[in-house]
C-alpha positions as CSV (number, residue, x, y, z in Angstrom):
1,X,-99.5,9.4,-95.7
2,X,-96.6,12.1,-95.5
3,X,-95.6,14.2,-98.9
4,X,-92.1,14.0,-98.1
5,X,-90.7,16.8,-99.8
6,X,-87.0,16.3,-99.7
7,X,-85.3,13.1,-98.8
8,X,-81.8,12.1,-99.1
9,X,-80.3,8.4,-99.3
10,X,-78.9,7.0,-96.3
11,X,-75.1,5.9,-97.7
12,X,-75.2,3.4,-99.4
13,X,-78.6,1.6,-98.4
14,X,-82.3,2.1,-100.2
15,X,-83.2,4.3,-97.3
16,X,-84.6,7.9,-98.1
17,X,-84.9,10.1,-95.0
18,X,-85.8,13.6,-94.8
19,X,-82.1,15.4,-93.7
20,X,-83.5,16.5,-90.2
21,X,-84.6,13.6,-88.5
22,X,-85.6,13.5,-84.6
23,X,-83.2,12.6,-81.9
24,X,-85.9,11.0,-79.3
25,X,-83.9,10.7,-76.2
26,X,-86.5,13.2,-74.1
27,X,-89.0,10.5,-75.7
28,X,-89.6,8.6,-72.8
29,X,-85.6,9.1,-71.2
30,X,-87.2,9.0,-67.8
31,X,-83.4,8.2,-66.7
32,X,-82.0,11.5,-68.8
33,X,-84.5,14.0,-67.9
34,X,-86.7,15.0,-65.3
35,X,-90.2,16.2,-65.6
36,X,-91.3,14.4,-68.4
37,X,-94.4,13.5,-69.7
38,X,-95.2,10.4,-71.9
39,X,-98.4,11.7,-74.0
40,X,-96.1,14.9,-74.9
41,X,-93.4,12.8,-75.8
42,X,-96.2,10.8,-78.1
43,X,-96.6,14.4,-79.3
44,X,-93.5,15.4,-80.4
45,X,-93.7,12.0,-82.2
46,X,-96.9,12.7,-84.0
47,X,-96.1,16.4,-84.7
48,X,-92.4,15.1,-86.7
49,X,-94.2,13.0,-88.7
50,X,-96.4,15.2,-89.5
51,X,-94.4,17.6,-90.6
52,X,-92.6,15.7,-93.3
53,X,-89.9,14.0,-90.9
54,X,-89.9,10.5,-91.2
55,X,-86.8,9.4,-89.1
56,X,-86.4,9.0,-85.9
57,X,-83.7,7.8,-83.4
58,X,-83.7,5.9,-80.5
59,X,-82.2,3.6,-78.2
60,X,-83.6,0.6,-75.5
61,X,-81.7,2.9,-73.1
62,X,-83.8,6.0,-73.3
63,X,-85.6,5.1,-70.5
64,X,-84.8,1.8,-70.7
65,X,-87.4,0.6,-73.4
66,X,-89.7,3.6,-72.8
67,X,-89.2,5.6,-76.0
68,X,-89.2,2.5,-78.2
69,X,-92.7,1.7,-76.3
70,X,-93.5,5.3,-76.9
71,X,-92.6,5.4,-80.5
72,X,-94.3,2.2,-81.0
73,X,-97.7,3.3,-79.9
74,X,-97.3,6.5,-82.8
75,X,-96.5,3.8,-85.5
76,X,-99.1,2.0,-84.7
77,X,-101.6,4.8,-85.4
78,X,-99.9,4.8,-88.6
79,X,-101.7,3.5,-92.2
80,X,-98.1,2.7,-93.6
81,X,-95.5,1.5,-91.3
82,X,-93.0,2.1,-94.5
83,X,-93.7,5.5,-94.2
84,X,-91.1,6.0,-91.4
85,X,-87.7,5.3,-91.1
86,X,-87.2,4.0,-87.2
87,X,-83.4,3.6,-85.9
88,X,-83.0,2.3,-82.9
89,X,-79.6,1.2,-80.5
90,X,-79.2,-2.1,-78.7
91,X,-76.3,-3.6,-76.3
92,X,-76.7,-1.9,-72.9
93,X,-78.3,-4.2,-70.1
94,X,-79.6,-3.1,-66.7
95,X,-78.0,-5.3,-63.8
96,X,-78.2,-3.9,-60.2
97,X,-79.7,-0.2,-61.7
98,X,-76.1,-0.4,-63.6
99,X,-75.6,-0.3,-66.7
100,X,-73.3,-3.0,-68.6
101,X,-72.8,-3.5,-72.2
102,X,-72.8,-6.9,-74.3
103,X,-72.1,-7.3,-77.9
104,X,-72.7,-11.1,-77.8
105,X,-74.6,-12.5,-80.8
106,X,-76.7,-14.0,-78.1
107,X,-77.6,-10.7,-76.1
108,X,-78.0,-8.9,-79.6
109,X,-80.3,-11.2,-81.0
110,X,-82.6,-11.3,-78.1
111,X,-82.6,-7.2,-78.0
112,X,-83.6,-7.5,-81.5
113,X,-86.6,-9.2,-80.4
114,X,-87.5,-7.3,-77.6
115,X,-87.4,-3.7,-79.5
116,X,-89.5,-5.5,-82.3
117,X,-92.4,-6.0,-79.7
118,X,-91.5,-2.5,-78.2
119,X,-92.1,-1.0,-81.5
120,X,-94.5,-2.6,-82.3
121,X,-93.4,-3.7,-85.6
122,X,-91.9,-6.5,-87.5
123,X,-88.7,-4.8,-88.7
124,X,-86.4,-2.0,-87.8
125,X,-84.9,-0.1,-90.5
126,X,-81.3,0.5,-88.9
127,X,-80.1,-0.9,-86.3
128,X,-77.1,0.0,-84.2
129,X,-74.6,-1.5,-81.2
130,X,-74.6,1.3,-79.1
131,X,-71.1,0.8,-77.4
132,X,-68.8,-1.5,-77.8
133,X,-68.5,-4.2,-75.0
134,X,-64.9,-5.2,-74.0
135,X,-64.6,-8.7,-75.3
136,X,-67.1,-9.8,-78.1
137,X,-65.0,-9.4,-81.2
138,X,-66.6,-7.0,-83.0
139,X,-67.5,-8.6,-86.3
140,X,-68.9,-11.6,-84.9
141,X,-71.3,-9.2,-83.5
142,X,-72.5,-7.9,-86.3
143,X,-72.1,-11.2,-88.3
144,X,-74.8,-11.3,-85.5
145,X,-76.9,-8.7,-86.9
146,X,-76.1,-9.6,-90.8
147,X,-78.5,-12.7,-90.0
148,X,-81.0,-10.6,-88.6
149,X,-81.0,-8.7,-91.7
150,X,-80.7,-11.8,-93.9
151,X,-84.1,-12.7,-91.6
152,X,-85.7,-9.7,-92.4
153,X,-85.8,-8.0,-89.1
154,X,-83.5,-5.4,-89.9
155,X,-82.8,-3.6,-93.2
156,X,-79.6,-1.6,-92.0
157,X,-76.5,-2.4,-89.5
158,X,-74.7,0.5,-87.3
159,X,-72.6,0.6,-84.7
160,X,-72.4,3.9,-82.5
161,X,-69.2,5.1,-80.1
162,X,-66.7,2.7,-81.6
163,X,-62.9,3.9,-82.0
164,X,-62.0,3.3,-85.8
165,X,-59.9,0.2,-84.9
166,X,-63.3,-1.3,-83.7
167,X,-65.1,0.1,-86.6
168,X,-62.6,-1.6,-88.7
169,X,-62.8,-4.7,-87.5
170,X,-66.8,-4.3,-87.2
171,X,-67.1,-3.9,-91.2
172,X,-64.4,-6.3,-92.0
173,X,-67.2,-8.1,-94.4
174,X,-68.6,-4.5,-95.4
175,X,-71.6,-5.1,-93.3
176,X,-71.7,-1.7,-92.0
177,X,-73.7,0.9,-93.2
178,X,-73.8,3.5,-90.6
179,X,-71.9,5.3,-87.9
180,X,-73.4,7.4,-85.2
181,X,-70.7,9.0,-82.9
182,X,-70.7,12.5,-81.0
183,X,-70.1,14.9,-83.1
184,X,-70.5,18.7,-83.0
185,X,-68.4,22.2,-84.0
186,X,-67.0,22.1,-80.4
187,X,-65.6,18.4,-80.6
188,X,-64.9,17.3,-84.0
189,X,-62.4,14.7,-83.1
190,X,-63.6,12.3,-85.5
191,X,-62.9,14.3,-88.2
192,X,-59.2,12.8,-88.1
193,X,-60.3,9.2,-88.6
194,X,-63.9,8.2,-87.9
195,X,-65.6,10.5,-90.8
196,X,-62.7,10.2,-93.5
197,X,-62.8,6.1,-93.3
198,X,-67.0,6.3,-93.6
199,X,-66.3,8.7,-96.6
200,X,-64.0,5.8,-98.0
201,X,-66.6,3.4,-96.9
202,X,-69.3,5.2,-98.3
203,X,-70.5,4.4,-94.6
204,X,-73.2,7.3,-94.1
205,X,-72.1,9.5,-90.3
206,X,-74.7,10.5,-88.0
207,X,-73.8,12.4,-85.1
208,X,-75.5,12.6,-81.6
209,X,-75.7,15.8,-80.0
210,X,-75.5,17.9,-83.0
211,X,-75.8,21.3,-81.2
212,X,-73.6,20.3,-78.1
213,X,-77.0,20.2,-75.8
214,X,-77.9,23.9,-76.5
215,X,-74.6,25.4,-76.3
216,X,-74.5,25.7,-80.1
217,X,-78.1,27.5,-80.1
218,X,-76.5,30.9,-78.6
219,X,-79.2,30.9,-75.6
220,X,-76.5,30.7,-72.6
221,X,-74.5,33.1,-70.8
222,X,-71.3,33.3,-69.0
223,X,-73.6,33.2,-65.8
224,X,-75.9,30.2,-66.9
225,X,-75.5,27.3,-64.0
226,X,-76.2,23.7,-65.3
227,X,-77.4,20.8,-63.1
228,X,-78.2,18.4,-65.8
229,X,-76.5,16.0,-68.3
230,X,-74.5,19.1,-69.3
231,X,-72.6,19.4,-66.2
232,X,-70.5,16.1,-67.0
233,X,-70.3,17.3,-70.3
234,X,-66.4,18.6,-70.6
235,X,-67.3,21.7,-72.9
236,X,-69.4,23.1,-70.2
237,X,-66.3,22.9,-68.0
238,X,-65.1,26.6,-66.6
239,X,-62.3,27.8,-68.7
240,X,-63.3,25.7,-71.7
241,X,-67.0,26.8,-71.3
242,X,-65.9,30.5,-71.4
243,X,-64.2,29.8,-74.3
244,X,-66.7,28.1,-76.3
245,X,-68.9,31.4,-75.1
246,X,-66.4,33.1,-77.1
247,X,-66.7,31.2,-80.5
248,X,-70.9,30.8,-80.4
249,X,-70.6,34.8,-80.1
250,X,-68.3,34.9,-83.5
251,X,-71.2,32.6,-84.9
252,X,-73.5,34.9,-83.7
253,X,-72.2,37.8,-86.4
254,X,-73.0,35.1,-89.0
255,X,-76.5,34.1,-87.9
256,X,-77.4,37.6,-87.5
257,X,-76.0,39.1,-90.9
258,X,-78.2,36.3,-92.6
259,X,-81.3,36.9,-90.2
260,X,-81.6,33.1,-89.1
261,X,-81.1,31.3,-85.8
262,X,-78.2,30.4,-84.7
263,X,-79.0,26.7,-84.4
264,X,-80.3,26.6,-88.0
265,X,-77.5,28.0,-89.3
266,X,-75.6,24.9,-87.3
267,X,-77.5,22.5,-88.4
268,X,-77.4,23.8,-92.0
269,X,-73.8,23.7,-91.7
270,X,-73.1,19.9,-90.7
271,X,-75.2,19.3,-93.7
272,X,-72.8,20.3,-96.1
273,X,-70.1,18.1,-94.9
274,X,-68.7,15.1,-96.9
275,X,-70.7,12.0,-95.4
276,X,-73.4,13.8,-93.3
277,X,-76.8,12.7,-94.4
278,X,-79.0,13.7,-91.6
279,X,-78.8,15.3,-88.3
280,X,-80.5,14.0,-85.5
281,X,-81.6,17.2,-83.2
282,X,-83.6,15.9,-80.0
283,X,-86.7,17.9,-78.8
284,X,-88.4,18.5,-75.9
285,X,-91.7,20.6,-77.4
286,X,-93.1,20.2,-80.7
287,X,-92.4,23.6,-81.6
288,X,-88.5,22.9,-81.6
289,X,-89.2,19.8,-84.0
290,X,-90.7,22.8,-86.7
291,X,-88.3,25.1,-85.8
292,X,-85.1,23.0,-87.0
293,X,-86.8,22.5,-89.9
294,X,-85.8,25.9,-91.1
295,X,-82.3,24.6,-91.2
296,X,-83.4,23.3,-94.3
297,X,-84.1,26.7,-95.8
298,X,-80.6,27.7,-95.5
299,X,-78.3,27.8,-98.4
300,X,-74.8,28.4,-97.9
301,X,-72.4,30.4,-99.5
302,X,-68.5,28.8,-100.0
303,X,-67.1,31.5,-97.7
304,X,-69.6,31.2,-94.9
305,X,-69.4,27.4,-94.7
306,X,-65.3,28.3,-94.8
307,X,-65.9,31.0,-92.1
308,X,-68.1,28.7,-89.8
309,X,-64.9,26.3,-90.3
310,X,-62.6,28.7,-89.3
311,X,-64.1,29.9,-86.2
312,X,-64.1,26.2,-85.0
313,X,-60.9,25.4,-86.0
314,X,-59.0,27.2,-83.5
């Protein structure tokens, strides 16, 4: 059984997790990276959980059921399924090796099902659409999912990379209960809508990509080449990139006058924001999953959370 020793409520649900949860997209994501290997993506599973993390996220299109089947074979070890918390993202479909998305009640409901024998379990505790779709309206989708809860089969509705009018019309009834959207110190767009309407919501925010795929951790250079997922992502562009060089060096002085890593100090950061419950950092070695532990060990002063701000900001 894990001795959790810190655990935080999700929002507004009856879900505890430990504030650094796993981000499994390298779980399985045969389709995101190359050069991975299933019984070390069990691994990093096992070695979470044992070290006092209990959630972990996922998604059918992490290698297109992979991870969930992945993840499922860990739980299944397990003595108590209740002792992790399993989030997992539905909606995508695979026609012609292209992916389409489907918010239907129909399509939903049948993903539902299909994760549930992935996971090899008879509920998931949070359950998100992962993007909107162009024509389902969005809260007969998750009335969709509301009856799925109401069954049993799912003790917590999200939605992931919806605008806020979407969002809005998604918890018209108030069915939401988490948001997941992208998220970091180099984009924090959402802080002018998304994050203040799931503080009024008392809708609990987690972000993907919490340390903008590395850039965050301080580990690349002005000559570091990228051939990856990170090349399409727009703060590895040229100028910007340099720029963003610029303002991981300022949070350099920081990590260094408090003799922690820079990604710890990151992490530690996005947990004292207004709505932030947990941060989601993926993994591709078990080591990494103890190391962001530490962000945990972290305490903040006023002026350094303030200074971390400021840095950002501009």
């Amino acid at each position: 059984m894990l001795k959790m020793t810190i655990q935080v409520r999700l929002g507004k649900t009856e879900i505890y997790i430990n504030p650094i949860g796993l981000g499994a997209n390298a779980i399985g994501g045969h389709n995101i990276y190359s050069n991975l290997d299933d019984e070390v993506g069990k691994d990093l599973v096992r070695t979470a959980f044992h070290h006092d993390i209990n959630f972990i996220d996922t998604a059918y299109s992490y290698g297109f059921g992979r991870s969930e089947e992945l993840i499922g074979e860990v739980v299944s070890e397990m003595r108590n399924r209740s002792d992790v918390i399993i989030a997992t993202k539905g909606g995508p479909k695979l026609i012609n090796q292209k992916i389409q998305f489907d918010n239907s009640p129909s399509f939903l409901k049948q993903e539902v099902e299909e994760s549930l024998k992935r996971l090899k379990t008879d509920y998931i505790d949070i359950y998100y659409i992962h993007k909107p779709d162009k024509t389902t309206p969005k809260a007969e989708a998750i009335g969709a999912l509301k009856e799925l809860k109401d069954e049993g089969k799912l003790r917590v509705i999200g939605v992931s990379n919806f605008s806020i009018d979407q969002l809005r019309e998604a918890n018209q009834d108030g069915y939401v209960d988490v948001y997941q959207g992208g998220y970091h110190l180099l984009d924090r767009g959402l802080e002018n809508d998304i994050i203040p309407y799931t503080i009024e919501k008392n809708i609990s925010f987690i972000q993907f990509y919490p340390l903008a795929a590395g850039l965050l951790t301080g580990k690349f250079s002005k000559d570091s080449t990228f051939t990856d997922l990170r090349a399409r992502l727009p703060y590895f562009k040229e100028e910007s990139y340099l720029q963003n060089l610029e303002k991981v060096e300022k949070l350099r002085t920081i990590s260094e006058s408090k003799n922690v890593e820079m990604a710890h100090l990151v992490l530690a950061w996005y947990l004292t924001r207004d709505g932030i419950d947990s941060v989601i950092p993926g993994a591709k070695r078990p080591e990494q999953i103890v190391s962001n532990l530490k962000a945990l060990e972290i305490t903040l002063t006023p002026k350094e959370i303030q200074d971390i701000d400021n840095i950002f900001k501009s």
